[in-house]
C-alpha positions in Angstrom: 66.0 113.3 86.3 67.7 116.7 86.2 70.5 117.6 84.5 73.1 120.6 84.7 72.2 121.5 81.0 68.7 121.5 82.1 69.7 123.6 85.3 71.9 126.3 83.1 68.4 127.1 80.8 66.3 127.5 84.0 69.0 129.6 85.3 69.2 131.9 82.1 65.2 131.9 81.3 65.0 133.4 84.9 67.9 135.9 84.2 66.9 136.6 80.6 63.2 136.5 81.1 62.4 135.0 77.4 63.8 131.8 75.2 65.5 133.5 72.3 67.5 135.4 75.3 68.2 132.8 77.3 69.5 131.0 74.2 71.5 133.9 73.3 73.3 134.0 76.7 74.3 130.3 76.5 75.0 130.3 72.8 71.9 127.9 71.8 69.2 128.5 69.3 65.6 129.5 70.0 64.4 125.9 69.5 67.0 124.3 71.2 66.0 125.8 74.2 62.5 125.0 73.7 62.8 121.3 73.1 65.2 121.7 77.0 62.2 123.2 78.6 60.0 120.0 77.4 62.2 117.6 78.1 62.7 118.7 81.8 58.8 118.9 82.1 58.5 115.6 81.0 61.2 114.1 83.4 59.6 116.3 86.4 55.8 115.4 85.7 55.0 119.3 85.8 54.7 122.3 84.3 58.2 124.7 84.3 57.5 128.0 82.1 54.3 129.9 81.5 54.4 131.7 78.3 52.9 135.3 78.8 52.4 136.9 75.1 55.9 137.1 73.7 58.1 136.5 77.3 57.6 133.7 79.8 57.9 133.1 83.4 58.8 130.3 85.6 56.3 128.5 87.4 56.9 127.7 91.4 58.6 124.7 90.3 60.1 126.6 87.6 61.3 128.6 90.0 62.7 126.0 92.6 65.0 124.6 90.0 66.4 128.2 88.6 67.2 129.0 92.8 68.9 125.7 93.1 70.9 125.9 89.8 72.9 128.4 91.3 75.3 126.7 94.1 74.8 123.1 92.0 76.3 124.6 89.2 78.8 126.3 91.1 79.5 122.8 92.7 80.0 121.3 88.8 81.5 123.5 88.2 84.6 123.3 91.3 84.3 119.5 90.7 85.1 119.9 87.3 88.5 122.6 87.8 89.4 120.3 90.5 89.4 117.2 88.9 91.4 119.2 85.6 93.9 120.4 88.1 94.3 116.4 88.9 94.4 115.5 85.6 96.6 118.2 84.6 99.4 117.7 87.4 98.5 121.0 89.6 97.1 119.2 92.1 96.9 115.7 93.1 97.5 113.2 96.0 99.1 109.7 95.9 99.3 107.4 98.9 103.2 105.5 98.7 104.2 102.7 101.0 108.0 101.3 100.5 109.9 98.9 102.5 112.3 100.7 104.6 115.5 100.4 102.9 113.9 101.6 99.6 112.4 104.6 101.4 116.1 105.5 102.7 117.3 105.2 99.5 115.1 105.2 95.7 112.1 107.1 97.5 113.9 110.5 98.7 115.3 110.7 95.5 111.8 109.9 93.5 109.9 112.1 95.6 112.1 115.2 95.1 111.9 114.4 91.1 107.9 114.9 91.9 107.9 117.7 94.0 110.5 120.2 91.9 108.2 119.3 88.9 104.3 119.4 90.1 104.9 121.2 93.3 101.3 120.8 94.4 101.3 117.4 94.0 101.1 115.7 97.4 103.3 112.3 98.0 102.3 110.8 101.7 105.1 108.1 102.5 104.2 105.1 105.1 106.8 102.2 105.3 105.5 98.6 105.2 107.0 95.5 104.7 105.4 93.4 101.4 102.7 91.6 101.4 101.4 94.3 104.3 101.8 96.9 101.4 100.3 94.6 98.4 97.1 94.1 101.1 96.5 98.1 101.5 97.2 98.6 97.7 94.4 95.9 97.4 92.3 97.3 100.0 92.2 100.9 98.5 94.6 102.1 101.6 97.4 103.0 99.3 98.1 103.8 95.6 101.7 102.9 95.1 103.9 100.3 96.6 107.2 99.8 96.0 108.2 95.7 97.3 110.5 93.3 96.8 110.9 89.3 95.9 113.7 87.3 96.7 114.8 84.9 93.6 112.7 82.1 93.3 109.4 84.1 95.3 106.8 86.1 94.0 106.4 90.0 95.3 102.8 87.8 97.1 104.8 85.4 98.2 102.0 83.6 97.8 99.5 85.5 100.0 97.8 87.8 97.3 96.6 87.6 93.7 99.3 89.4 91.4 96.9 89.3 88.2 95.0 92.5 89.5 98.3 94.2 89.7 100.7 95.9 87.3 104.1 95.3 88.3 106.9 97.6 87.4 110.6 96.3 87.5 113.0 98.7 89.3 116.0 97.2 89.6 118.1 94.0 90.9 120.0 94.3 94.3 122.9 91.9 94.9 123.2 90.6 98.4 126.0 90.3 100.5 127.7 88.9 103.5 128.3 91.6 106.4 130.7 90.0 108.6 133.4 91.9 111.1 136.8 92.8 109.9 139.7 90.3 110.7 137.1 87.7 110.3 138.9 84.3 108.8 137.0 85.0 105.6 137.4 88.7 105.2 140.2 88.8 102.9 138.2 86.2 100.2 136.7 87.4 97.2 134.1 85.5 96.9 132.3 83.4 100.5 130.7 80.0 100.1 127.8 80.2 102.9 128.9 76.9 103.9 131.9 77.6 105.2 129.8 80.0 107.9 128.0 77.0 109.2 129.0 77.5 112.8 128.6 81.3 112.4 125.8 82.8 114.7 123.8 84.6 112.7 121.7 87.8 112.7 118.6 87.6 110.7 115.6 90.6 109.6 112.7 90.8 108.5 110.1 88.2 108.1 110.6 87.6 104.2 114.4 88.4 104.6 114.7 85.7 107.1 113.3 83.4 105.4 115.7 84.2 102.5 118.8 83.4 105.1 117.2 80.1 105.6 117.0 79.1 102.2 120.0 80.0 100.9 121.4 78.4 104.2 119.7 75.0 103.4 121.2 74.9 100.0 124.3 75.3 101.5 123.4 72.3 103.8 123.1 73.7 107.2 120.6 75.2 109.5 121.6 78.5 110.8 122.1 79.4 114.3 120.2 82.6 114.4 121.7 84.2 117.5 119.7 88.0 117.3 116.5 89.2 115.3 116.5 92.5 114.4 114.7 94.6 111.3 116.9 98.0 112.2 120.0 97.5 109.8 122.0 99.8 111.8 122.1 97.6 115.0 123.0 94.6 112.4 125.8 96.3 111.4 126.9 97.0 115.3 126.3 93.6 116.0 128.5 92.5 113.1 131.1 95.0 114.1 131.1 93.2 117.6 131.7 90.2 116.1 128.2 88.5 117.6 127.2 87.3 114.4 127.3 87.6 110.8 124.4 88.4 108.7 123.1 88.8 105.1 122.5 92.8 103.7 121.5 93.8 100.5 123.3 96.6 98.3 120.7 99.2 98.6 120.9 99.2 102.4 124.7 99.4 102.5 124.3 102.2 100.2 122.9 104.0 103.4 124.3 101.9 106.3 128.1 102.0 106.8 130.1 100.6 109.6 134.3 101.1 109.3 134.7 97.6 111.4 132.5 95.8 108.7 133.3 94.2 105.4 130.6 93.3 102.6 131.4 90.7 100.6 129.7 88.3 97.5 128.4 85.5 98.0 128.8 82.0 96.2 126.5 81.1 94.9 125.4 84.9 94.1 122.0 85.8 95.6 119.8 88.7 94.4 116.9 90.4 95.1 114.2 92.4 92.5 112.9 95.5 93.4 109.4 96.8 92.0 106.9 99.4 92.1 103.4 97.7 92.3 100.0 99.4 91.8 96.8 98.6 89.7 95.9 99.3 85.8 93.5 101.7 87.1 96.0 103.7 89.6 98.2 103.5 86.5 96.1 106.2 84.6 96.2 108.6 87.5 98.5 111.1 86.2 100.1 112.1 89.9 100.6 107.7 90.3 101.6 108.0 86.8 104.4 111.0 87.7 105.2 109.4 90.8 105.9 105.7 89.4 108.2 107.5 86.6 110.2 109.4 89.3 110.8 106.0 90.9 112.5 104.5 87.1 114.9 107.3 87.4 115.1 107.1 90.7 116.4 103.6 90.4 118.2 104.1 87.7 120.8 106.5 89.5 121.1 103.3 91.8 122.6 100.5 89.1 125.7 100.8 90.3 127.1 98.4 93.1 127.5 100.5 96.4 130.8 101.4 97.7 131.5 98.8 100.2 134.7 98.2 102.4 136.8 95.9 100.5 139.1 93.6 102.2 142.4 95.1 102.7 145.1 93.1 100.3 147.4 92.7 103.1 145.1 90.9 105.1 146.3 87.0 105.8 144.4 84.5 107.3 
């Protein structure tokens, strides 16, 4: 019913004490401000200005809405600064959620990008495993995700509706098999999972364990998954200990070393895709916007393999 131009002429007929001053001040004409006045008294069902020979004055109800214009137009006003600040990348908040080897690895690197080039743009960073991630980015709990799919799965895996999101590839990361040195296949090339059917093994996460056990069925057997952990640094102790062997993709041995391991491919060669995931909407938001472009280059500084301990050429078996 009331409007901020409507507010701004009660304001300046109250300041100015006449029309043609009053539309001086805010750059209208005479009749401009007239046809305001009306208008307003229509939508409020009362009478606003009393004209008194050539100058006016407000009514009580005229005189409610010039008191009031003051802090509600202030508040428009702060609204609308803040809002270009957002919109204009000098302020800003986006919500991130990455899986932890991602947030060891491409995030640190993304969220520096952001934060030496909007410096009051403000990056919170929770780690969660997808789908938990894909269920707070539909929820509204986060604005960003960065996930991963094994081949042959969806980023979902079945549990969520991709259609409302927009999915950004990152990059591809090769897995590989983490087994101790002077193990009888640590001087191959290349290892055929089958040959590691009486291995014990040592699996991670939900969605990566599932990968071990179908990449295990292909190869005709049924793992013997001897420890669980999602902590990549114990999985490479345990490896070094020789109580298992275990399947680790390059961007966590980019991060995770161990001198008594070796990292080797994998026959048939396994990969996984990493992506940011957010929605059309988030898209538009120039700090998601910033933040989602920081991750490309981010992942782009990661397309090389990592530097893994190659088997030494000496070694017989």
């Amino acid at each position: 019913m009331i409007d901020a131009a409507g507010l701004r002429v009660m304001k300046a007929i109250a300041d100015e004490g006449s029309f043609t001053a009053a539309a001086a001040a805010l750059g209208y004409t005479q009749p401009a401000i007239s046809q305001m006045v009306r208008r307003l008294e229509q939508r409020t069902g009362t009478v606003l200005v009393e004209r008194v020979g050539r100058n006016v004055r407000l009514t009580e109800a005229g005189e409610v809405l010039a008191r009031h214009a003051t802090p509600v137009l202030a508040a428009i006003d702060a609204a609308e600064e803040e809002v270009a600040a957002i919109a204009g990348l000098r302020s800003g908040r986006v919500r991130l959620m990455a899986f932890p080897s991602a947030s060891a690895t491409l995030v640190p690197r993304a969220l520096s990008l952001v934060k030496r080039r909007f410096p009051d743009v403000s990056i919170t960073l929770t780690e969660a495993e997808p789908p938990e991630s894909l269920a707070a980015l539909k929820a509204g709990e986060c604005d960003l995700a960065v996930a991963f799919a094994y081949e042959g799965t969806d980023v979902g895996r079945g549990e969520e509706d991709l259609d409302q999101f927009v999915i950004t590839p990152l990059l591809d990361d090769e897995v590989r098999l983490a087994v101790p040195e002077g193990h009888d296949v640590a001087g191959q090339e290349h290892v055929d999972l089958a040959d590691l059917a009486a291995e014990p093994w040592i699996a991670g996460c939900p969605r990566c364990r599932g990968h071990l056990l179908q990449l295990t069925h292909d190869a005709g057997f049924r793992p013997d998954v001897a420890y669980e952990t999602e902590d990549y640094v114990a999985v490479m102790g345990l490896v070094a200990e020789g109580l298992g062997v275990a399947l680790i993709p390059d961007l966590i041995l980019r991060t995770v070393h161990h001198g008594d391991v070796v990292a080797l491919p994998i026959t048939p060669a396994s990969r996984r895709s990493i992506m940011a995931v957010t929605t059309s909407d988030l898209q538009r938001v120039p700090a998601v916007r910033a933040t989602l472009d920081a991750l490309i280059e981010s992942a782009a500084t990661q397309s090389t393999a990592p530097t893994v301990r190659a088997p030494d050429p000496a070694f017989s078996i």
